[in-house]
C-alpha positions as CSV (number, residue, x, y, z in Angstrom):
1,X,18.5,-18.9,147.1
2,X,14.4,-17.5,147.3
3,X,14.0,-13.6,146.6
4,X,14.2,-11.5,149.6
5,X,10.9,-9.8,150.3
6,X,12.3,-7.6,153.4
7,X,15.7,-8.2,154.6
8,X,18.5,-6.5,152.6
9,X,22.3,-7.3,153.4
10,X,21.8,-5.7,156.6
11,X,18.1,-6.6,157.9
12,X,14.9,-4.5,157.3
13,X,15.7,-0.7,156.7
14,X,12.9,1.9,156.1
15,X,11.4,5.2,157.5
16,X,9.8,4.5,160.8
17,X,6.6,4.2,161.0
18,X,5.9,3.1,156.9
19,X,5.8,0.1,155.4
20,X,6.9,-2.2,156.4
21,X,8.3,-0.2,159.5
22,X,4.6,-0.4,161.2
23,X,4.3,-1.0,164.3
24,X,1.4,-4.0,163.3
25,X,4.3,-5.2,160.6
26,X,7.3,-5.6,163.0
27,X,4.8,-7.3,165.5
28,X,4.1,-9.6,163.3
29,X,7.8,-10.0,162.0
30,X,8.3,-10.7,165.9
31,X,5.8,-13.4,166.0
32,X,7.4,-14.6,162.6
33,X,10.7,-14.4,164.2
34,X,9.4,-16.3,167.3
35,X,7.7,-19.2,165.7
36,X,11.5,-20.2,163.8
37,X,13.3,-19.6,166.6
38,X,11.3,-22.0,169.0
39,X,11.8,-24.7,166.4
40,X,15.3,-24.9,168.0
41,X,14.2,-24.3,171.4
42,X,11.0,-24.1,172.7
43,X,11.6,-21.7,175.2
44,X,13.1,-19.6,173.2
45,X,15.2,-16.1,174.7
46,X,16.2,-12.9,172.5
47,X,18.0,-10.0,173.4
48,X,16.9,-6.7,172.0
49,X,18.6,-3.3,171.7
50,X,18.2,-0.1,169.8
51,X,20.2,3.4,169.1
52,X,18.9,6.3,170.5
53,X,16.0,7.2,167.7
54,X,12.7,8.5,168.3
55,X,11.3,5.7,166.7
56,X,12.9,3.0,168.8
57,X,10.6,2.7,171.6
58,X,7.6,1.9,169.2
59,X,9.7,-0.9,167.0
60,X,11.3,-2.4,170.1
61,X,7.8,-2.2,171.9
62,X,6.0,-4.2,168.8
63,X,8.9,-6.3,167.8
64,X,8.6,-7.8,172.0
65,X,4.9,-8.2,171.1
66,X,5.2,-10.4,168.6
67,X,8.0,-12.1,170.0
68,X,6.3,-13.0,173.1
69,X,3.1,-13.7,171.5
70,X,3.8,-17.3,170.9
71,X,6.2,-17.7,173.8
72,X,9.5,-16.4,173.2
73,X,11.0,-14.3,176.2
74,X,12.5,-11.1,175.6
75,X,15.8,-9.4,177.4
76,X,15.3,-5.4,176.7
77,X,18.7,-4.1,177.2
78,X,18.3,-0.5,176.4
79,X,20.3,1.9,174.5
80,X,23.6,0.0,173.3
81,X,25.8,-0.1,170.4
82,X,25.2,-2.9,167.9
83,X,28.1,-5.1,168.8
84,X,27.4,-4.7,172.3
85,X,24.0,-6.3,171.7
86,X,26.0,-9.3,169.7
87,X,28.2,-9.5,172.9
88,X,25.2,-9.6,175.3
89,X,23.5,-12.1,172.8
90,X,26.4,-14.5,173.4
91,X,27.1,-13.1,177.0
92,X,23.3,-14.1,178.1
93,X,22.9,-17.5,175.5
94,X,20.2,-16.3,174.5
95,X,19.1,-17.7,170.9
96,X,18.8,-14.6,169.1
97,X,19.5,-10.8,169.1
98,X,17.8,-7.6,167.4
99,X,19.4,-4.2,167.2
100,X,16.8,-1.4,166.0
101,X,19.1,1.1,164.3
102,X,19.5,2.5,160.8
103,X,23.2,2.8,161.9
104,X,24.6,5.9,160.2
105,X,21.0,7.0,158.6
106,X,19.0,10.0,159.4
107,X,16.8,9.5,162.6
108,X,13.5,8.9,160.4
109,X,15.3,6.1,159.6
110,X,15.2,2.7,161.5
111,X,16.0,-0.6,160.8
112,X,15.9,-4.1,162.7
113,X,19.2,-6.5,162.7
114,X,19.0,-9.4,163.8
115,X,21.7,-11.5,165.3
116,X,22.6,-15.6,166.0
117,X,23.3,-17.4,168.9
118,X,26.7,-16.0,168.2
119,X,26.6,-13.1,168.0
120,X,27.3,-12.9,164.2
121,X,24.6,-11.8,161.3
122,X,21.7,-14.4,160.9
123,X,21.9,-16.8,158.5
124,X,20.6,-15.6,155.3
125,X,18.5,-19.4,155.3
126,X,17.3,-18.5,158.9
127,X,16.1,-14.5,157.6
128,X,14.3,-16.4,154.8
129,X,12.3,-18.7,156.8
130,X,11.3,-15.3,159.2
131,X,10.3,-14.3,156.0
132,X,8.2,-17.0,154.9
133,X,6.1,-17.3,158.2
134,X,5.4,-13.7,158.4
135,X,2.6,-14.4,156.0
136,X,0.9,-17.1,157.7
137,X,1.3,-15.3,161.5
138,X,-2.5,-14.8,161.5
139,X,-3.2,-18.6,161.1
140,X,-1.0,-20.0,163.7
141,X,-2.6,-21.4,166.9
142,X,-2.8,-19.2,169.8
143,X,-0.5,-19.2,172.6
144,X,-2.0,-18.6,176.3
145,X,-1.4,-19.1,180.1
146,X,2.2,-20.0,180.7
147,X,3.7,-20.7,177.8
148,X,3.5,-17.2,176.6
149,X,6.7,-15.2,176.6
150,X,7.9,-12.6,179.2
151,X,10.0,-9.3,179.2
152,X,13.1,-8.2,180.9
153,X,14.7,-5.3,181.7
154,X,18.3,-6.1,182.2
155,X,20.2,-3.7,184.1
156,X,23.6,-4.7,183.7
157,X,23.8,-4.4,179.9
158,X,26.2,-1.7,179.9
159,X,27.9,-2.4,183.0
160,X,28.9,-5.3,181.7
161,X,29.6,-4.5,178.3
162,X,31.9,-1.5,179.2
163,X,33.8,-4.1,181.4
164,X,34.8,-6.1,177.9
165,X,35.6,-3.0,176.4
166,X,37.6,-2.5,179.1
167,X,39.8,-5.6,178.8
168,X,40.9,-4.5,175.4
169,X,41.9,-1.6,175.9
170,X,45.6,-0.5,176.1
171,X,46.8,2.2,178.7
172,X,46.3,5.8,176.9
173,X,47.6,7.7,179.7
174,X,48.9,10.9,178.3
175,X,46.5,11.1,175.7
176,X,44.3,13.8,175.0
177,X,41.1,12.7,172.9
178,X,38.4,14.2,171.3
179,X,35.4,12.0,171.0
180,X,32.4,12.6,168.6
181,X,29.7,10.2,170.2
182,X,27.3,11.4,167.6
183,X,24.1,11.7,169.3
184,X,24.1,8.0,169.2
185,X,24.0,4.4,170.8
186,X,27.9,5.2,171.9
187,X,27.4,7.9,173.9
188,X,27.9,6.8,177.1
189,X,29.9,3.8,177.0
190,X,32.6,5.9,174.9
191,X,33.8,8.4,177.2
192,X,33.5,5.8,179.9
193,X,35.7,3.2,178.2
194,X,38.0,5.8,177.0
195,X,38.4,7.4,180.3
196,X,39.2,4.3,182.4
197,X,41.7,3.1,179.8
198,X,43.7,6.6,181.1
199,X,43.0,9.3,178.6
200,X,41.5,12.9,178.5
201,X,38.5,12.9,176.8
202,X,36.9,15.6,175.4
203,X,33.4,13.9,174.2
204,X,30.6,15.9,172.2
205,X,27.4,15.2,170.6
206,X,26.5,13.0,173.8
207,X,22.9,14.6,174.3
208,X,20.5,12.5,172.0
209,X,16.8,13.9,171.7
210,X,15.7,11.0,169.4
211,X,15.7,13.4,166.2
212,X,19.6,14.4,166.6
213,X,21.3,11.1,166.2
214,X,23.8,11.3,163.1
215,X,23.0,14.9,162.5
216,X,26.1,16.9,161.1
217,X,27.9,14.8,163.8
218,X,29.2,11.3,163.7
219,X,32.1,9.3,161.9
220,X,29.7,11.2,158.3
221,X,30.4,14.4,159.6
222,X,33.9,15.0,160.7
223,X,34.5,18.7,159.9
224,X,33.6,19.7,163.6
225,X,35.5,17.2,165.1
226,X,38.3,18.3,162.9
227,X,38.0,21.9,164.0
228,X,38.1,21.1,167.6
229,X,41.4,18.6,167.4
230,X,42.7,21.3,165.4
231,X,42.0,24.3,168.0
232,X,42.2,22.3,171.1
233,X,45.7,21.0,170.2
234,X,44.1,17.4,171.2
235,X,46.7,14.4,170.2
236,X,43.4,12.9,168.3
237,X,40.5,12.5,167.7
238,X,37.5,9.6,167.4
239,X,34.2,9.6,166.1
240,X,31.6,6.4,165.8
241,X,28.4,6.5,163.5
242,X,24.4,6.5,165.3
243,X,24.5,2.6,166.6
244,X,28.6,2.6,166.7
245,X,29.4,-0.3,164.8
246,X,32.3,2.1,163.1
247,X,35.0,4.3,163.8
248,X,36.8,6.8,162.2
249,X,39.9,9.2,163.6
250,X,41.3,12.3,163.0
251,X,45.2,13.3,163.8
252,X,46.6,16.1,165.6
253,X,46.5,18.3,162.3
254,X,43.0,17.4,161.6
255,X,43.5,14.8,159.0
256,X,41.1,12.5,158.3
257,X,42.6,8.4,159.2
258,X,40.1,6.3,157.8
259,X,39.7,2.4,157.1
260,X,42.9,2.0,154.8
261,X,45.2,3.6,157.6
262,X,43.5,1.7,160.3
263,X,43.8,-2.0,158.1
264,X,47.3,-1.0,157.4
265,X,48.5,-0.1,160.8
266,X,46.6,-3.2,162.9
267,X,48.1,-5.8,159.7
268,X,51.7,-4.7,160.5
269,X,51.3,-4.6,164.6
270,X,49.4,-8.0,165.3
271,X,51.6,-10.0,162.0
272,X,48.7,-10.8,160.0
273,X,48.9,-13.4,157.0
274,X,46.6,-11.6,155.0
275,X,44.0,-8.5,155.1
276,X,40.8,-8.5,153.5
277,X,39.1,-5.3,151.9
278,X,36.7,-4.4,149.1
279,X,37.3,-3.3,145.6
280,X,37.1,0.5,146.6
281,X,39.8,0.5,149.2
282,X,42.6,2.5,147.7
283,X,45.7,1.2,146.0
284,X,48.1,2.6,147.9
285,X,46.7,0.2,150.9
286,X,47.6,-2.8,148.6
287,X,51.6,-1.3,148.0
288,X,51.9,-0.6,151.4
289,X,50.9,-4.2,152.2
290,X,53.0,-5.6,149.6
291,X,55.9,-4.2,150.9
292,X,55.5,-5.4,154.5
293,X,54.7,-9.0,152.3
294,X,51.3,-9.0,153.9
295,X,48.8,-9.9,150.9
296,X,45.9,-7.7,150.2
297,X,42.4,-9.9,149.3
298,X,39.7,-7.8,147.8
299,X,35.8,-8.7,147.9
300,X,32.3,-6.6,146.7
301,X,31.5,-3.9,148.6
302,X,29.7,-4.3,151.7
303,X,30.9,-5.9,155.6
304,X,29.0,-9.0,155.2
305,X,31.2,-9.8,152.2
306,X,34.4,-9.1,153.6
307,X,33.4,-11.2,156.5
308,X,33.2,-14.5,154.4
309,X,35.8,-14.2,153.0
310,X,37.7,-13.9,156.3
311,X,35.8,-17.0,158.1
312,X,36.0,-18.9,154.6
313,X,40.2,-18.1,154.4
314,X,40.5,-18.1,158.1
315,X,41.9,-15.0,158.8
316,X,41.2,-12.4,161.1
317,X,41.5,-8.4,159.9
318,X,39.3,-7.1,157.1
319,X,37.1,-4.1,157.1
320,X,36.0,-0.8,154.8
321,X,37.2,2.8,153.9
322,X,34.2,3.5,156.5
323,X,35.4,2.6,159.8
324,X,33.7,-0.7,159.8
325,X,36.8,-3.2,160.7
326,X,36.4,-6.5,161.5
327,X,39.1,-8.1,164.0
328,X,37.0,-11.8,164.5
329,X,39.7,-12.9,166.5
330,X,38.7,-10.7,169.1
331,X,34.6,-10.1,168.1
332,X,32.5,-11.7,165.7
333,X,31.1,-8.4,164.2
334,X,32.4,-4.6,163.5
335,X,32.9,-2.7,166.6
336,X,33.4,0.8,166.6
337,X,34.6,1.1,170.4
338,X,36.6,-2.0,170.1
339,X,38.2,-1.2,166.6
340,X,39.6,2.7,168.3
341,X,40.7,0.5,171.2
342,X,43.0,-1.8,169.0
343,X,43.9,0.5,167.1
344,X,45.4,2.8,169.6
345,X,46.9,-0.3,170.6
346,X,48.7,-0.8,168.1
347,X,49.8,2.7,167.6
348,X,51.4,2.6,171.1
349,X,52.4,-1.4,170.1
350,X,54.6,0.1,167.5
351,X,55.8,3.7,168.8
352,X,54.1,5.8,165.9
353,X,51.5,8.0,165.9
354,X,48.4,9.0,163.5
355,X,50.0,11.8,161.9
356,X,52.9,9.5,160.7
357,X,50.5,6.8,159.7
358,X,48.5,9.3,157.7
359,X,51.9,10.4,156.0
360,X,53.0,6.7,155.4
361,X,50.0,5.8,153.4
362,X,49.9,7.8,150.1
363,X,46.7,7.8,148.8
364,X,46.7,6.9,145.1
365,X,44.4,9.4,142.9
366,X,40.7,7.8,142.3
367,X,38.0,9.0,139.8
368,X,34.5,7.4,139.9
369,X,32.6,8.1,136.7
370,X,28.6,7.0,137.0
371,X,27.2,6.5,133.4
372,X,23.2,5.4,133.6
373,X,22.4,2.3,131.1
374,X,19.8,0.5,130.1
375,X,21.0,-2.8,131.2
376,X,23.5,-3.0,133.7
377,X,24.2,-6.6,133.8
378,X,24.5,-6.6,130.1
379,X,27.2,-4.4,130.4
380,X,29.4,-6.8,132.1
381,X,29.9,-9.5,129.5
382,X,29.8,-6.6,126.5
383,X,33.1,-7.6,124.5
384,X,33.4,-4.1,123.3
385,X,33.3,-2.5,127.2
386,X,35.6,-5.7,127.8
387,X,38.2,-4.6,125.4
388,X,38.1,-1.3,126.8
389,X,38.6,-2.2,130.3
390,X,41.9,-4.1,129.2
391,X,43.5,-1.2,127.4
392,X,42.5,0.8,130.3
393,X,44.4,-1.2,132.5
394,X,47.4,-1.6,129.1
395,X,47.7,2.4,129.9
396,X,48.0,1.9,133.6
397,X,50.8,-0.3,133.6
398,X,50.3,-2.3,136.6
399,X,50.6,1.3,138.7
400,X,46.7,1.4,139.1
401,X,43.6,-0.3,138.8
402,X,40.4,-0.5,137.1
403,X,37.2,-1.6,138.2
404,X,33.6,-1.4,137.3
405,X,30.5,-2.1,139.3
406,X,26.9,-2.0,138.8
407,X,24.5,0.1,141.5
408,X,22.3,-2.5,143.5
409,X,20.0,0.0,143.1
410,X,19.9,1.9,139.5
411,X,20.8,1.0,136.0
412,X,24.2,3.1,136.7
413,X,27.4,1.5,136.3
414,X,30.8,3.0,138.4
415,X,33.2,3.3,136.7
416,X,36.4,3.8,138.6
417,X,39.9,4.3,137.7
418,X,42.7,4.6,140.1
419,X,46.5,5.2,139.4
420,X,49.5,7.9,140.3
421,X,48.7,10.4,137.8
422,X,45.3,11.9,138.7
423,X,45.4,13.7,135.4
424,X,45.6,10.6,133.5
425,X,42.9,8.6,135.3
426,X,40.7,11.3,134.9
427,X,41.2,10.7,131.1
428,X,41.5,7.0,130.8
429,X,37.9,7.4,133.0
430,X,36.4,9.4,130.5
431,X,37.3,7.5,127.5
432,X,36.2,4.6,129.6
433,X,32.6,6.1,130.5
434,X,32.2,6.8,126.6
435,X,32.5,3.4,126.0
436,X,30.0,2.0,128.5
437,X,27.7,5.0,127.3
438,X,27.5,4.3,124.2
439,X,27.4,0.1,124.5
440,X,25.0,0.7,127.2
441,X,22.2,2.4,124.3
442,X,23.0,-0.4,122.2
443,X,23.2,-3.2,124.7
444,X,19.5,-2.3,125.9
């Protein structure tokens, strides 16, 4: 496959308002974007929506530009999580959706995501050929009169979005529910959801100013939704990230209930075959599985990843530590609104409740140990690291795990070691670290 020039595994990410978040850039992305997308239909339609950052009005003004520029009409619906734009994208058949949202980022942040026909992540051959004609937008022919593209408002975005939502959701009478909406793309559909399925919510961080999104709030920053579960004597609570693609929940006693609980709980209700994770969900997930004979398959880190492997093995629950779960029986891409939904779903499915699934799932000890090399990728076929790595696991005796990764970023390589005995991985991590240290001066 070509190097990527802009899109990362989740679409262009940068501060607003620098390269290449200009506004002249993403126009020109948009034209790129149009020209590709008309080769399948020449009257091309894409849906666009965006979290609630300052920046959002300029990208989703330019991006429209460039899209209409050579003929591609554009369906604005507004402020929206990120799966509600993949629903509307499939809802409306349009040919393509964009969400501008840096997701869980700081608001200087922004990104742009775009979407299929089906709701699901473009094609990584689709993003490179948006790539490709971005540098030759300013010798394409001109489009004029009629067949350039127009813009929509569409008013019913969240109307009808909330109504899916709404047809998921279980009855939560009786429940009292904190909500942390932080300052983001869920903070009105949330609440609204929430409250028709039933329960008492109690939602904060539902005022966005455009520079407030993510800020000490949001499923990052759970100590004040923690406090308030805690002192309000709420059943639970529920926070979603900036464009609500995740979810994370806290119990009665203020515990944190994150991805692992959330996998474990929905893979015992709904009888799956098989769950899907990444290497740094924790091992006590995997027992827990085993003994309900439900297999555990683990990929890289990162959604995309864990969703091929679920559309590759045909299967249907997978998802991160994070929040992000995927259920693609139900949606083709993470849902933070939809993921609390099913969850509570199944909580009331199987007469439990958070604090006993918090309790249930021991959390094994885990160490992460980052050592900085001069060749990373060197590091991985190193038979002296290699040999260390398997009396690592010798000293673990099938009770834990080892695992070591390279940054996609640095020359750093993670070394992590989990097992029962948090004094001994913190040992077997060290030794382990030493060992990649020293290779790592020799091997570069």
């Amino acid at each position: 496959m070509s190097e990527r020039k802009y899109f990362g595994t989740d679409g262009v990410r940068a501060v607003a308002g620098a390269f290449p978040l200009t506004a002249s850039w993403v126009m020109a992305l948009g034209a790129a974007a149009g020209e590709v997308l008309k080769q399948q239909n020449p009257r091309a339609s894409v849906v666009i929506g965006k979290d609630t950052r300052q920046s959002g009005d300029m990208l989703e003004a330019a991006l429209a530009a460039g899209l209409t520029s050579r003929g591609v009409n554009v369906i604005h619906v507004g402020v929206l999580p990120t799966p509600g734009v993949s629903y509307l994208t499939r809802h409306l058949n349009a040919d393509a959706g964009v969400v501008i949202s840096a997701s869980h980022n700081p608001y200087e942040d922004n990104g742009i995501k775009f979407f299929g026909a089906d709701g699901q992540k473009l094609r990584d051959a689709t993003e490179l050929e948006i790539e490709a004609a971005i540098d030759r937008v300013d010798t394409l022919p001109p489009v004029t009169g009629v067949d350039l593209g127009g813009v929509t408002n569409y008013a019913e975005a969240e109307r009808l979005y909330v109504n899916y939502l709404k047809a998921h959701a279980p009855d939560l009478s009786g429940l009292r529910i904190a909500m942390d909406c932080a300052n983001g793309a869920a903070y009105r559909v949330g609440p609204k959801v929430f409250q028709a399925a039933g329960a008492d919510v109690f939602a904060v961080y539902t005022t966005p100013d455009g520079r407030n999104i993510n800020r000490e709030c949001g499923s990052t920053h759970l100590d004040h939704l923690q406090r308030i579960v805690r002192e309000g004597k709420y059943d639970l609570g529920v926070a979603f990230d900036g464009d609500a693609d995740r979810a994370l929940f806290v119990d009665s006693r203020g515990n944190v209930v994150h991805g692992d609980h959330m996998l474990l709980l929905n893979a015992r209700a709904r009888g799956e075959k098989a769950v899907v994770t990444t290497i740094m969900a924790n091992m006590g997930l995997e027992v827990k599985l085993r003994e309900a004979g439900i297999p555990l398959e683990r990929t890289a880190v990162g959604d995309r990843y864990v969703h091929e492997r679920l559309h590759d093995q045909h299967l249907t629950l997978g998802g991160e530590q994070s929040g992000h779960i995927l259920f693609l029986d139900v949606s083709p891409t993470g849902d933070g609104v939809l993921t609390a939904l099913l969850t509570l779903a199944s909580m009331r499915a199987t007469q439990t409740t958070l604090d006993e699934l918090h309790d249930d799932l021991v959390m094994y000890p885990q160490t992460l140990v980052n050592v900085r090399v001069a060749d990373k990728k060197a590091i991985a076929v190193d038979p002296a690291v290699q040999a260390a790595v398997t009396d690592a696991e010798a000293r673990l005796h099938g009770k834990g795990r080892v695992n070591l990764r390279p940054s996609g970023t640095e020359n750093l390589i993670r070394v992590m070691v989990e097992g029962q005995d948090a004094a001994e991985i913190h040992e077997i991590a060290r030794v382990l670290a030493g060992v990649v240290e020293t290779r790592g001066a020799v091997t570069g």
